[in-house]
C-alpha positions in Angstrom: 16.3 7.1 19.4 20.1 7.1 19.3 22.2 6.4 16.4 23.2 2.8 18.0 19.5 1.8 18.6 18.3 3.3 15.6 21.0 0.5 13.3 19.8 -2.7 15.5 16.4 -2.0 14.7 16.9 -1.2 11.0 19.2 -4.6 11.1 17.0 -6.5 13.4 14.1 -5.6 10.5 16.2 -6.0 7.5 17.5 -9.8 8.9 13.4 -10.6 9.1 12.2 -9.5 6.3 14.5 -10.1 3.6 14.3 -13.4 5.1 10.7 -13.4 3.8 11.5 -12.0 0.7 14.4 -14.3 -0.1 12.7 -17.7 0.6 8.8 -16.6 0.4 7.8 -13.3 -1.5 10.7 -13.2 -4.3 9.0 -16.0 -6.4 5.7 -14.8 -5.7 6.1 -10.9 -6.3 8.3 -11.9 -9.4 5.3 -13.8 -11.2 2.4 -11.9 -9.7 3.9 -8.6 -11.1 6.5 -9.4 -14.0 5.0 -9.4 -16.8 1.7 -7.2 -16.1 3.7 -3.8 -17.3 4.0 -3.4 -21.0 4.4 -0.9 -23.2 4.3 -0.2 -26.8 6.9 -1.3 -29.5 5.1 -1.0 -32.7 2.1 -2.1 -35.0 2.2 -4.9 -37.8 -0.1 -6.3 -40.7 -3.1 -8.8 -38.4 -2.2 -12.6 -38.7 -4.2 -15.1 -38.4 -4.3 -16.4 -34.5 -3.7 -12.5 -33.3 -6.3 -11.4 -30.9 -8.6 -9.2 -32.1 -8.0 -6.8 -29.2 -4.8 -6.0 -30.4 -6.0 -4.3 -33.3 -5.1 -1.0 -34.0 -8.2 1.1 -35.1 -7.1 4.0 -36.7 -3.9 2.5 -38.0 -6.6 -0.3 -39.6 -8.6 2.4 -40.9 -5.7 4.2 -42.8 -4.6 1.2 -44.9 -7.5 0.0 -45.3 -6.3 -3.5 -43.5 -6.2 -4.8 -40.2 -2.9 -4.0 -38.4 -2.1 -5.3 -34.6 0.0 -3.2 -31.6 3.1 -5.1 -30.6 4.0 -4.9 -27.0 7.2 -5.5 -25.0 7.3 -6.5 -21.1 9.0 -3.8 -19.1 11.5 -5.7 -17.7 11.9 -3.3 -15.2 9.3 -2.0 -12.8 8.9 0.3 -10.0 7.2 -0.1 -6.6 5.8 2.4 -5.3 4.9 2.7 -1.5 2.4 5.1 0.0 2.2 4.2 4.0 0.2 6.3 6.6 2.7 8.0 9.3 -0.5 9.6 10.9 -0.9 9.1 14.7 -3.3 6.6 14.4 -0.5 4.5 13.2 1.5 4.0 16.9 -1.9 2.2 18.3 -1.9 -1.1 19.2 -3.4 -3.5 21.7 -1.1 -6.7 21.7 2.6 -7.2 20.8 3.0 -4.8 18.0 1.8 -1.6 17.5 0.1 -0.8 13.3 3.1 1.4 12.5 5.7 -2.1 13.0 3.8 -4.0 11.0 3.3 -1.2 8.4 7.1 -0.9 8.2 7.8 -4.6 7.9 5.3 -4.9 5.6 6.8 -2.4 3.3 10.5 -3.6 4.2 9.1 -7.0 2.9 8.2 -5.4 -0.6 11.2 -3.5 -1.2 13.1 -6.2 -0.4 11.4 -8.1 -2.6 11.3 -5.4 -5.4 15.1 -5.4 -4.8 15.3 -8.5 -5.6 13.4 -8.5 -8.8 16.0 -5.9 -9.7 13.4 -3.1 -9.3 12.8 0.7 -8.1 11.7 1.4 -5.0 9.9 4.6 -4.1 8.4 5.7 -0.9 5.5 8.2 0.1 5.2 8.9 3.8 2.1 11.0 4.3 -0.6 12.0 7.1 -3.1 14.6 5.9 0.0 16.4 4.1 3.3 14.8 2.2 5.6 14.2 5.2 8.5 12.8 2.7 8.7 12.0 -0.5 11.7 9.2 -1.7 11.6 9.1 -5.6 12.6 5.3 -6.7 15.7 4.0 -7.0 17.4 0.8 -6.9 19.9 -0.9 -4.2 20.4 -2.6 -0.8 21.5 0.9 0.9 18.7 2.9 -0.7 15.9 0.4 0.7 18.2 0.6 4.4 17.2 4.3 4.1 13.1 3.8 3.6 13.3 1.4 6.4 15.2 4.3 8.6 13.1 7.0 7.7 9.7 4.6 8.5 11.5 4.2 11.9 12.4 7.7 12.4 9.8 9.5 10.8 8.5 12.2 13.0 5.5 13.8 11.5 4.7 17.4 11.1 0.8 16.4 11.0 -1.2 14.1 13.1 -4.1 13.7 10.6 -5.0 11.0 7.9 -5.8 12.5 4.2 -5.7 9.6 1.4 -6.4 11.5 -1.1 -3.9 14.0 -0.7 -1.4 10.8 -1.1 -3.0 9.4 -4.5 -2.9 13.3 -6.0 0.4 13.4 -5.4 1.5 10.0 -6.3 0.0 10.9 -10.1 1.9 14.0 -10.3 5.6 12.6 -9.5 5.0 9.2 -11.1 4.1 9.5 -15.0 4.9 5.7 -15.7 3.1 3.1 -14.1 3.9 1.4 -11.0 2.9 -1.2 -8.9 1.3 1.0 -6.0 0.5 -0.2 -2.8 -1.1 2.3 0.0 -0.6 1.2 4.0 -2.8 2.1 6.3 -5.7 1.7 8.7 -8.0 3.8 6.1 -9.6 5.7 9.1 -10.4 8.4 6.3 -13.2 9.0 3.3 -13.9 10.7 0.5 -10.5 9.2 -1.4 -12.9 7.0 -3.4 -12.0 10.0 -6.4 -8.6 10.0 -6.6 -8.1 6.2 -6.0 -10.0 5.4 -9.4 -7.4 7.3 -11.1 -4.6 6.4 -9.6 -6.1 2.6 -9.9 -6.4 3.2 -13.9 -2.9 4.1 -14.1 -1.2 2.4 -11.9 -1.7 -1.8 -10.0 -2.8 -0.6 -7.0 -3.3 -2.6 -3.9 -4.7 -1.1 -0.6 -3.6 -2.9 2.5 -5.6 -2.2 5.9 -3.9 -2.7 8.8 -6.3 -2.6 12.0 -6.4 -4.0 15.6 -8.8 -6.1 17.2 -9.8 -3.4 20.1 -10.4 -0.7 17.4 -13.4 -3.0 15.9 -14.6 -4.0 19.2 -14.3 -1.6 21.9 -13.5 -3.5 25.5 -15.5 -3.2 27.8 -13.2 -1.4 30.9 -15.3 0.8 32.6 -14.3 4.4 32.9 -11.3 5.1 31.1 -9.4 8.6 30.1 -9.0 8.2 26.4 -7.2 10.3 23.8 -8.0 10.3 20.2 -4.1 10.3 18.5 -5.3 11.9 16.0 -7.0 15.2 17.0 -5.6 15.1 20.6 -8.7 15.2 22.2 -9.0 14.1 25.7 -12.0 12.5 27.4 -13.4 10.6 30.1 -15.0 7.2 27.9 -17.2 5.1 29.7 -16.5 2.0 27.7 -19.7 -0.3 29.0 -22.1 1.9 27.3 -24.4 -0.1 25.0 -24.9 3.3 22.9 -21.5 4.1 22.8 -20.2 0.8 22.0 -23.1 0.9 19.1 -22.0 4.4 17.7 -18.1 3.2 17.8 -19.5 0.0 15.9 -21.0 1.5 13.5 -18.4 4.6 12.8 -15.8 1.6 12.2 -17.5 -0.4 10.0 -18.7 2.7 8.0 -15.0 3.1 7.3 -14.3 -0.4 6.8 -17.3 -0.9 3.9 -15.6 3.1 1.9 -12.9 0.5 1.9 -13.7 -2.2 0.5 -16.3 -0.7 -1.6 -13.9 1.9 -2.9 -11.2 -0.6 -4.0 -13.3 -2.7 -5.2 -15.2 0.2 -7.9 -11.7 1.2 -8.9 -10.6 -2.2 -9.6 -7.7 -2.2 -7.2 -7.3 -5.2 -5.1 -7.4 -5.1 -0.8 -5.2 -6.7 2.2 -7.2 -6.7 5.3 -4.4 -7.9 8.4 -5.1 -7.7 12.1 -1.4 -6.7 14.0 -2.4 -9.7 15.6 -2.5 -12.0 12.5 0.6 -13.1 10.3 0.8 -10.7 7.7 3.0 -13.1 5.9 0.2 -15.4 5.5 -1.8 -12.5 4.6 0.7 -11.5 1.1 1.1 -14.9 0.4 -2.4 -15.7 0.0 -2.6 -12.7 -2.2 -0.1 -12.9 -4.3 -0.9 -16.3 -5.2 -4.9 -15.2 -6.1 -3.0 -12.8 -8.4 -0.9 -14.7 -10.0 
């Protein structure tokens, strides 16, 4: 892509979703998320009213009389935003393929971080780191995430979810409001997403299309899995292989949900062919 058609699609991006943000998401990220980070400022005799769980233990113990932690909301937070570059990103079956709505999804929540006068940080990863861009704040630095989402040629073809968590909780000590983007066509991240979801507010959102779920039945058809490069002839009326792909998806789907759900972190589930507006809203609102 050339330098000229690279800018109208970063602009034609940046005009739609800071739309969103502006007039929808702002509000709604503001009070869903302001307010949940806190961190320590001191302890002080109980009073009566003070919640119990406030009570400091050990400090309790020493004096030999109850004594409260004080806490102070971080008026500042960071957003940080893991999103799958793998091949199985640039599928799609109707208008839109996963990877546009992955990178107007994320567009839409650093806009919206910007506007809350937050970091944003960005992990682009396959089955390996593909770029790392630590958090920061400003119109020009969320321009760039939306470039590199564009532009991002990856070195990898493969999905690894885990790798992404591991190194999320190295490079980001304080917490963050984490959200991870993809179509979760992995396992065995259930691990590292229960630490990452005790540190961090994690949300996973699953971005899938309508054909991957249920396979069309086309006849014959040369097929090519994105993500291994594999290339066969797929005879898409078979009862057993329409079964098998069934069953493989929705094995993946339920490590999803179940996953998320054990670790406490909350899910988006958005079909490219669904508003993914309505989608945030609806969450954000059950949040807040």
């Amino acid at each position: 892509m050339d330098t000229k058609a690279l800018l109208q699609k970063v602009r034609k991006i940046e005009i739609k979703t800071r739309r969103l943000s502006n007039h929808i998401f702002g509000g709604e990220y503001h009070s869903t998320f302001k307010g949940r980070g806190m961190t320590f400022s001191e302890v002080r005799p109980y009073q009566f009213g003070d919640d119990v769980r406030a009570i400091d233990w050990n400090v309790t113990a020493r004096y030999n009389e109850p004594f409260v932690k004080v806490f102070e909301e971080e008026r500042e937070l960071t957003l940080m935003l893991l999103v799958d570059v793998s091949r199985s990103s640039q599928y799609g079956s109707h208008e839109q393929f996963k990877k546009e709505i992955l990178t107007e999804i994320s567009a839409t929540l650093a806009f919206s971080a910007l506007q809350n006068n937050d970091k944003v940080g960005v992990i682009l990863f396959t089955n390996q780191i593909e770029l790392y861009i630590p958090p920061k704040k400003g119109k020009s630095h969320v321009l760039r995430i939306i470039r590199e989402l564009i532009e991002c040629k990856p070195q990898s073809h493969q999905t690894n979810i885990s790798e992404a968590l591991k190194f999320m909780a190295n490079v980001q000590k304080k917490r963050a409001i984490a959200f991870v983007l993809s179509d979760f066509m992995d396992a065995e991240y259930a691990t590292n997403l229960k630490i990452a979801a005790k540190k961090h507010d994690l949300t996973g959102i699953r971005i899938y299309d309508k054909h991957e779920v249920e396979l069309p039945n086309l006849g014959l058809v040369p097929m090519v899995d994105l993500e291994t490069g594999k290339y066969q002839l797929v005879h898409t009326g078979s009862k057993r292989l329409q079964r098998n792909h069934q069953n493989h998806i929705r094995e993946r789907i339920s490590y999803f949900d179940e996953s998320f759900r054990k670790s406490g972190a909350g899910t988006i589930a958005c079909r490219t062919d669904e508003s993914y507006v309505k989608k945030l809203l609806s969450y954000f609102k059950n949040r807040g």
